[in-house]
N, C-alpha and C positions, 0 to 999 in steps of 0.2 A: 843362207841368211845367218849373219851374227847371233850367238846365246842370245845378248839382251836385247837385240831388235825383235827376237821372239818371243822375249817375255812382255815384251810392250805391245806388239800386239794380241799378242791372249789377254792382259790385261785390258784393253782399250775394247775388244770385243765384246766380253764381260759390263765394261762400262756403258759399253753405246748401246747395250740390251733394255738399260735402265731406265724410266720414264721419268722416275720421281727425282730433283733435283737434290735432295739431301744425300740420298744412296748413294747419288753417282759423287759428290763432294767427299764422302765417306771411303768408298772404293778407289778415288785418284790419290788421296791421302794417305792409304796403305799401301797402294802398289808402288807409290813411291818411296816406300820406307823398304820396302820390300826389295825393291831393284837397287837400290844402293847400298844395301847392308846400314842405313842408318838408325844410330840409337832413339832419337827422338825426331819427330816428323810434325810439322805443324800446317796447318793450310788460311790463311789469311783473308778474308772477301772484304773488298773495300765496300766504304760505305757511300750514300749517294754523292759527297763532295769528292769522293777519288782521290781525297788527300789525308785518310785514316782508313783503319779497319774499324768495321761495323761487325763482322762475325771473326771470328777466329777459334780452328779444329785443332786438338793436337792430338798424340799418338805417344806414347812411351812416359808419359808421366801420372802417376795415379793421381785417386781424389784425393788424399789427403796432402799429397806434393801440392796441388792446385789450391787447395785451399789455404796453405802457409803460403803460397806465392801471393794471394789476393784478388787481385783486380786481373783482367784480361789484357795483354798489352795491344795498345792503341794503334801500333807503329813509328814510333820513334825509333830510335839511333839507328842500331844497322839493319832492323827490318824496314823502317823506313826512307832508308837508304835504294832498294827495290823499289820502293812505291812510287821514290821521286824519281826514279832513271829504273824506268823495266824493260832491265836486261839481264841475262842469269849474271849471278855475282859467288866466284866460289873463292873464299878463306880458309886458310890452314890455320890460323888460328883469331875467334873473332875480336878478342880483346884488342887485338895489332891495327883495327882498322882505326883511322880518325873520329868516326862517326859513333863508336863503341861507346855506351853511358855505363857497362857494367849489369850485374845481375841484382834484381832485387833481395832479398831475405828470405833464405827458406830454398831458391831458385837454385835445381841443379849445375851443376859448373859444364860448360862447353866448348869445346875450344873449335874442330873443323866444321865449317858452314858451306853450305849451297842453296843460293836462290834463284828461283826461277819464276818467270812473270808467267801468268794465263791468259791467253788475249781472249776475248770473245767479241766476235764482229766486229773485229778492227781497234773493241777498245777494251782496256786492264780488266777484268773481272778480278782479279787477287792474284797470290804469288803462292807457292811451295815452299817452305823452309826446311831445310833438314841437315840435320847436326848431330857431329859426332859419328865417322864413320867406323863401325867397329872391325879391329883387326888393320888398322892402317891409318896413318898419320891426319892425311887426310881425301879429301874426293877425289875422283881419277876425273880423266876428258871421257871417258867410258859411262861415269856414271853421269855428268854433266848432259852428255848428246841423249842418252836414255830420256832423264826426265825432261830435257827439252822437245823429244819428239812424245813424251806423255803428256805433258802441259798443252803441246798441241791439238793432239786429238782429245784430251780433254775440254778445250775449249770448244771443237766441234759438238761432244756430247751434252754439255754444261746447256750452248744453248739449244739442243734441241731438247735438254727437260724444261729449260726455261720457257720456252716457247709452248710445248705442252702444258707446264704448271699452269702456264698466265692461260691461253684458252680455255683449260678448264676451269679454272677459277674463275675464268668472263663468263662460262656455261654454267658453272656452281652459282653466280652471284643473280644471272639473267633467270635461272630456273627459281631464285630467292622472291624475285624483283616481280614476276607471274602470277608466282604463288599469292604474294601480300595484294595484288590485282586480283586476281580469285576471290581470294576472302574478301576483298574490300564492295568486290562485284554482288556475290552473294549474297552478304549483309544487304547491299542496298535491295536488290531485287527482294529479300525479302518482305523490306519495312515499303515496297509496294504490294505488296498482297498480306502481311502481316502483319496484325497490330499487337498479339497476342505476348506482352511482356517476358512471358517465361520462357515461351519458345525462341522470343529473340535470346536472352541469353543462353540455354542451351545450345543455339545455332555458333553464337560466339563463341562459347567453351571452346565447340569442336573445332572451328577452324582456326582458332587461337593457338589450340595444342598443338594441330599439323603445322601449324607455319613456321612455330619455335624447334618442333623435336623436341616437344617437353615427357615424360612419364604421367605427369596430371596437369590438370589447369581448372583453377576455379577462381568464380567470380565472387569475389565479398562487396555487398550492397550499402553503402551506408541506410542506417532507418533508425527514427527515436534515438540517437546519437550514440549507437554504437554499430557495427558491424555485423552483418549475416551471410552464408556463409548460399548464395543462392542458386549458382548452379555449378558445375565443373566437366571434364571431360579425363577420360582415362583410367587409373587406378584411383577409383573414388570408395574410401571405404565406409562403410555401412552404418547411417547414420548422419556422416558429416552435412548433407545439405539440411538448411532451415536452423545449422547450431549458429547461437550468436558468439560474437567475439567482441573484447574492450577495444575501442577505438584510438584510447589515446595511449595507450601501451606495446601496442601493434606493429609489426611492421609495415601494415598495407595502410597504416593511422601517421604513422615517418612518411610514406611516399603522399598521402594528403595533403600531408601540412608542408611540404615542401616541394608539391607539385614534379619531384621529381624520382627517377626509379631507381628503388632501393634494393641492395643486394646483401647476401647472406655472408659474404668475406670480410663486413664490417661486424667486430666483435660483439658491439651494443647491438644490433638487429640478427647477429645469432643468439642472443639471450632473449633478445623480445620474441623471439619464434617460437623458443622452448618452452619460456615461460606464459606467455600470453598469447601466443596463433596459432596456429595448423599444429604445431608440436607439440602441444600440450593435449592436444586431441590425438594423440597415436598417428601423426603422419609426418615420417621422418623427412630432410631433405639433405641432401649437400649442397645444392645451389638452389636459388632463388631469381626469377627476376621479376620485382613487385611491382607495377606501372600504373599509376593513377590514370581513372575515367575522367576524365574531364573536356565539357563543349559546353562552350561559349561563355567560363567563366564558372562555371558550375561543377562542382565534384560529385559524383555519382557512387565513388566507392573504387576498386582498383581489382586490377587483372594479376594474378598471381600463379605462375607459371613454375614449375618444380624439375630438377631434375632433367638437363639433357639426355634424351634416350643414345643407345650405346655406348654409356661406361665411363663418358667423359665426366670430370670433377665439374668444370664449373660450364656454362653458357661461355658461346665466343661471343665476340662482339657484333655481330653479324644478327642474330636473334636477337638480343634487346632493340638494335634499331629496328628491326618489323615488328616484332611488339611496340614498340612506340609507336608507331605512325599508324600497324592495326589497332590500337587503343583512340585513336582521336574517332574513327569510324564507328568500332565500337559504341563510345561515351555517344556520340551521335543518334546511333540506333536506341540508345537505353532513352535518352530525353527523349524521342518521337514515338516512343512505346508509352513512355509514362503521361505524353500529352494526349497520348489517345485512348490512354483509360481513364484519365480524370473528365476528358468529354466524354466517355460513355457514362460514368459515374452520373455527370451533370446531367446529360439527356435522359439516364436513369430517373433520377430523382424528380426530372421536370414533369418526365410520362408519368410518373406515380402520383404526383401532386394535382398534373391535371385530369387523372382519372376517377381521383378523388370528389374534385370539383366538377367532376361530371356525376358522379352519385348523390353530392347534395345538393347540385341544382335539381335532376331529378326526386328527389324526395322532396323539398322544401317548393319546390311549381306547382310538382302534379301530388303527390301524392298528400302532402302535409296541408296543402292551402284546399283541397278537396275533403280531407276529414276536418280542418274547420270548417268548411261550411257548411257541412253536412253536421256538425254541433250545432250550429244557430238556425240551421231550420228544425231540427228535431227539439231543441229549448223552446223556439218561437210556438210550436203544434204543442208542448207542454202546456207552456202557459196559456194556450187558448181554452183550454180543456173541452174544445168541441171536436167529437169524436171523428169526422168526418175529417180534420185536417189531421190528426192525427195520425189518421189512416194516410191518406196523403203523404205524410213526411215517411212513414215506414218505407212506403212503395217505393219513394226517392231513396230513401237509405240505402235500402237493402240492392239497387239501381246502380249508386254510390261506390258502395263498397266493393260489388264483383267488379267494376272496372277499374277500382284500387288493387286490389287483389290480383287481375292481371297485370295491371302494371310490376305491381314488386317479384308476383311471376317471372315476367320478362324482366325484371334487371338482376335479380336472384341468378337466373339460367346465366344470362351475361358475366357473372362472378364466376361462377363453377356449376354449370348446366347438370340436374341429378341423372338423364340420360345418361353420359357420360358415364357416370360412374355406376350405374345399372345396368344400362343395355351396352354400352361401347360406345366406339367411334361414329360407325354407320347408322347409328339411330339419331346420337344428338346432331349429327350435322343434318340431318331429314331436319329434326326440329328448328335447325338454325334458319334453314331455306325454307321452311313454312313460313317461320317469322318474318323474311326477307318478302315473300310472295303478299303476304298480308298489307305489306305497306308499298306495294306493286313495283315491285323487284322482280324480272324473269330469273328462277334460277333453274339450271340442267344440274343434276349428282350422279355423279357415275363413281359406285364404291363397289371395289372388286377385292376383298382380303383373304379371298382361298388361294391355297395354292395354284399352280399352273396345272397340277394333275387335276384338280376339282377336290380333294380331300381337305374339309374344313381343317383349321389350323384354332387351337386357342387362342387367347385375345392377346394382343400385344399388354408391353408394359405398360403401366399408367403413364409415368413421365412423358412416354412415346406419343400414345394417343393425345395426351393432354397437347405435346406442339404441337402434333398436324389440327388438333379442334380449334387453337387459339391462331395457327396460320390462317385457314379458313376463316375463322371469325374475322381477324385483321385484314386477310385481301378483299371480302366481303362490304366490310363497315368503309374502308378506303375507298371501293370503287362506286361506292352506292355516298356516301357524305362527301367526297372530294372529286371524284370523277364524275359523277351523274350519270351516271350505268344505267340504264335500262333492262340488259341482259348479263347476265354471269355464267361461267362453266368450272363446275369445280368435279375434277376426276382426281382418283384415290388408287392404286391397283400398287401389287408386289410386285417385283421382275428379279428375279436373281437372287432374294435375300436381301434388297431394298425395297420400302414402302416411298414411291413414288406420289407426289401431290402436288395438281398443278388446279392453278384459277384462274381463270381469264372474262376478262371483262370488254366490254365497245364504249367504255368511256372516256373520256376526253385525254387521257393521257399524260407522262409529264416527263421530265430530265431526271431519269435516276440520279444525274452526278451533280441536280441541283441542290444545297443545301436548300431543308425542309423545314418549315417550325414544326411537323408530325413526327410521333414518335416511332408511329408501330411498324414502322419498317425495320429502324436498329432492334425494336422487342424481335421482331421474325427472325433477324439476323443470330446475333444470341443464342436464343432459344434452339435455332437449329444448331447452329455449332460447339454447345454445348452437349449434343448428344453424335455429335462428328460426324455431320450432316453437311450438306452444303445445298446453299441458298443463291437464284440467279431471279433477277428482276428484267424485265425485257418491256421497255416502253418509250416513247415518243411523242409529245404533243399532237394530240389528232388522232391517234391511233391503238388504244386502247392501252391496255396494261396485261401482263402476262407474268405472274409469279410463280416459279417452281423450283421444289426443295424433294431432295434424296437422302433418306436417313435409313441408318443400316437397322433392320427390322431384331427386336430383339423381344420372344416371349414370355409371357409366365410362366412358362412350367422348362424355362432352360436355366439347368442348375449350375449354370454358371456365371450365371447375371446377378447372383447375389442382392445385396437388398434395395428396395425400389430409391435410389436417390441418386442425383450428381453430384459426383467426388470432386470438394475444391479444396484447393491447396490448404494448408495449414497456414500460410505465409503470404501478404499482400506483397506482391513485388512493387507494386503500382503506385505505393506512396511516396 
C-alpha cells in the first residue's frame, strides 16, 4: 500500500472513532495539512443556501494574523470558485486564476492552492483549502488523490457525527420537553391537594431549578409595592428569604414592567443586581434569567434563576424557553393559592363573626332578658312591702339565677371548658357528652391515652388537646344541630406515636364536596393541619357522617417540643 494511502487511513480511522462533529471537522483539517506538507489549511462549511460559508476553520495562521485580517471570508473569488463547481481545483499560483480578488490587509501572501469538495450524502457539506506547499513550487497529483480520498471518508465520518449530534440533541431537547411536562404535572397535582401558598412556592423553587440547571432559584413576590424575597431552591444563603427588595430598581421590577425576561449581559441590569437585588445581599451571579409571574393579566412577582450548574458563563437558549412556559404554570399555581387563602381568610372571619352572634343571642335571649325579669319581680315584691311576696320573689330569684348560672356554665365550657385545662382531654370530653346526653343526645366515649404497654404517659400538649376537644366539640354540635343524630361515637386511642380521633354519627348526612354556609369543618381542617395532622370526612346523604383526624402525638415533658405554640411565618405570602 502506498506511504500516503497509509497515512489516510490511520488518519480516517482516528477520525471515524470520533462522535462529536466539531472533533472530527478539527482532525480532517489537520490531517490534511499534514499529508500535503501545507503551510496553511483552512476547512469551509457552507451555509444553509449552499452558496456561502456559514463556518470557516483554519490552521497555520495565529490570533493576531486573524484579527488584522478581520472578518471570516464568506467564499468569494477563488474559494468560491469550489463552492460554485465542487471539484478539487489545484493552482500553482492563486493570483493567476480569473476568479482571484487578491488578499485583504494584514492577510499572509499565498501563491500554491488545492481545493477539494466534501460531499455528505450526496450533497456539498464544505470544501478543504490548503495553500502553500512548503518545500515545492506547488501540489503534486500525490497530494491531490490523498485529500480527495480524505474528503471522502471524511464525509462518511462527518455524517455519522451528524447523525449522532442531531439524535442526541433530539434525545437532549425530548428529555428537556418531559422534564418541563414533569414540572408542569406536579405543580398541577399539587394545587389538587394543596392550597398551602408557601409550599406551592417552595414546590416551584425546586422544580424550577432542576429544569434550568440553575446553582439557585428564588422566587421574589410582589407585596405593598416592593418585592420579597419568598422562597428559593439550591444554594440559599442564610437569611435571604423574607428580605425585601426595591421594585422599581430591580431587575425582577425591569422583567415586570416589561412583561419580559431579563438577563444579566445587559450592562444597566448588571448594575441593578449589584446595586439594588440578590447582589447587594452577598449573592453573586454571572448569569441570570429573570422571568416574570404573570396569569391572566396579573403580575405576581418573577422567577429568578442564577447561574448554570457546570461552569458554563451564561444560560443557553434552551433553559430560558422552559423557564418561560414553566413560569405561565407557575404564575397559575401562585393566583389559585392566593384565591384560596383569601376564602379561607373570608370564611375565617365569617365563623368568627357568626360565633360571636351566637354568644350574644345567647346572652341578650336567655340570659340578660331572665335577669330583667327577675329585677321587676324583685322591685314589684319591694314595693309591696308584704313579707309574704317577698318571700316569694326571693324563692323565684335565687330559682332564677342557678339556671342563669348554668346557662353561662355551659357557654363559659363552650369557649374554653376549665376540665380542659385541669383534668385533660378525657375529662372535658366526658363533660362534653354529659351535656350532649342532657339535651338527649346518645353519646358512646371510648378514651384510651396510655400507651400500648399499659404504662401511663403524661398529658399531651395543650395545643394538641385543645384540637382533638374542639374536633369533638365541632363533629358533635354538627351532627346533633345539622344532622339530627340521635346517636354519636366518639373514640380517642394512640397507635404508633399518633393520637388517633374519630366521631361518628347516624344522622342525616351530607356532600362533603358540597359548598356549605357552616364553618366548622374548614375550623377542623386548619386546626389539624396546622399541628401536621390530617383530616378525612366520610359522608353521604342518608347515611350518616364519619370524621377522622391523626395528629402526631407530642408531650409535655418532651424537650424538644420547645414552647407550647404554632410557628407562623414571619411573612403573609397570601396577600
Amino acid at each position: 500500500m502506498d506511504q500516503s494511502v497509509r497515512g489516510v487511513v490511520g488518519v480516517v480511522r482516528a477520525v471515524l472513532d470520533e462522535l462529536d462533529l466539531d472533533v472530527v471537522l478539527g482532525r480532517v483539517l489537520a490531517a490534511a495539512r499534514d499529508l500535503t506538507g501545507a503551510r496553511y489549511a483552512a476547512l469551509g462549511v457552507l451555509d444553509e443556501s449552499r452558496t456561502e460559508l456559514g463556518r470557516f476553520l483554519a490552521l497555520g495562521v495565529d490570533e493576531q494574523t486573524q484579527r488584522d485580517i478581520g472578518s471570516l471570508p464568506r467564499g468569494r473569488g477563488v474559494l468560491g470558485e469550489v463552492i460554485r463547481h465542487p471539484v478539487p481545483l489545484r493552482l500553482d499560483d492563486i493570483a493567476s486564476h480569473p476568479q482571484s480578488y487578491g488578499f485583504p490587509s494584514g492577510h499572509p501572501k499565498m501563491r500554491s492552492f488545492l481545493g477539494v469538495p466534501i460531499i455528505v450524502a450526496g450533497e456539498t457539506f464544505g470544501n478543504l483549502y490548503l495553500t502553500d506547499k512548503q518545500g515545492a513550487k506547488s501540489f503534486t497529483d500525490g497530494d491531490q488523490d490523498s485529500v480527495e480520498l480524505l474528503a471522502a471518508f471524511a464525509g462518511v465520518a462527518i455524517d455519522h457525527a451528524r447523525r449522532y449530534t442531531n439524535s442526541e440533541q433530539a434525545r437532549l431537547e425530548l428529555q428537556r420537553a418531559v422534564a418541563a411536562f414533569e414540572a408542569t404535572v406536579e405543580i398541577s397535582r399539587a394545587l389538587g391537594g394543596q392550597t398551602d401558598l408557601q409550599a406551592i412556592l417552595e414546590l416551584i423553587a425546586k422544580r424550577g431549578r432542576a429544569l434550568v440547571g440553575a446553582r439557585l432559584l428564588v422566587i421574589e413576590l410582589l407585596r405593598d409595592g416592593q418585592l420579597v424575597v419568598a422562597a428559593g431552591a439550591g444554594e440559599i444563603p442564610e437569611g435571604l428569604l423574607g428580605t425585601p427588595l426595591p421594585l422599581e430598581e430591580s431587575v425582577a421590577g425591569a422583567a415586570i414592567r416589561t412583561g419580559r425576561t431579563q438577563r444579566l449581559a445587559d450592562e444597566l441590569n448588571r448594575s441593578r443586581y449589584e446595586l439594588h437585588g440578590l447582589g447587594r445581599l452577598g449573592v453573586p451571579a454571572r448569569d441570570a434569567l429573570v422571568v416574570p409571574l404573570v396569569f391572566r393579566n396579573e403580575t405576581f412577582g418573577a422567577l429568578v434563576a442564577l447561574d448554570p450548574l457546570g461552569g458554563g458563563a451564561q444560560f443557553a437558549p434552551e433553559p430560558r424557553r422552559l423557564l418561560e412556559a414553566f413560569a405561565t404554570s407557575a404564575a397559575a399555581a401562585v393566583a389559585t393559592a392566593r384565591s384560596a387563602a383569601a376564602e379561607r381568610r373570608r370564611q375565617s372571619i365569617a365563623a368568627t363573626e357568626a360565633e360571636r352572634g351566637r354568644w350574644a343571642r345567647e346572652l341578650h335571649d336567655e340570659t340578660l332578658q331572665a335577669l330583667a325579669n327577675l329585677r321587676l319581680v324583685l322591685s314589684a315584691a319591694r314595693r309591696s312591702g308584704r313579707p309574704e311576696q317577698i318571700q316569694l320573689a326571693m324563692n323565684q330569684a335565687i330559682e332564677q339565677l342557678e339556671s342563669d348560672i348554668a346557662s353561662l356554665r355551659a357557654l363559659i365550657s363552650d369557649l374554653r371548658p376549665a376540665a380542659l385545662d385541669q383534668l385533660g382531654l378525657e375529662a372535658a370530653v366526658d363533660a362534653l357528652a354529659d351535656r350532649m346526653r342532657r339535651a338527649g343526645v346518645e353519646v358512646d366515649v371510648s378514651i384510651e391515652l396510655d400507651e400500648t404497654d399499659g404504662r401511663a404517659q403524661d398529658r399531651m400538649v395543650p395545643e394538641l388537646e385543645t384540637t382533638l376537644y374542639r374536633l369533638i366539640q365541632e363533629a358533635l354540635t354538627n351532627a346533633t344541630k345539622h344532622g339530627d343524630a340521635t346517636r354519636t361515637v366518639v373514640e380517642v386511642s394512640l397507635q404508633r406515636g399518633r393520637v388517633r380521633a374519630t366521631v361518628r354519627d347516624n344522622g342525616r348526612g351530607f356532600d362533603p364536596t358540597d359548598d356549605t354556609e357552616g364553618f366548622g369543618l374548614l375550623g377542623m381542617s386548619e386546626r389539624v393541619e396546622l399541628l401536621d395532622g390530617t383530616l378525612t370526612i366520610e359522608s353521604a346523604p342518608g347515611s350518616g357522617t364519619t370524621i377522622r383526624a391523626s395528629l402526631p402525638v407530642r408531650r409535655r415533658s418532651d424537650p424538644t417540643r420547645g414552647p407550647d405554640r404554632v410557628s407562623v411565618s414571619a411573612v403573609d405570602w397570601s396577600r
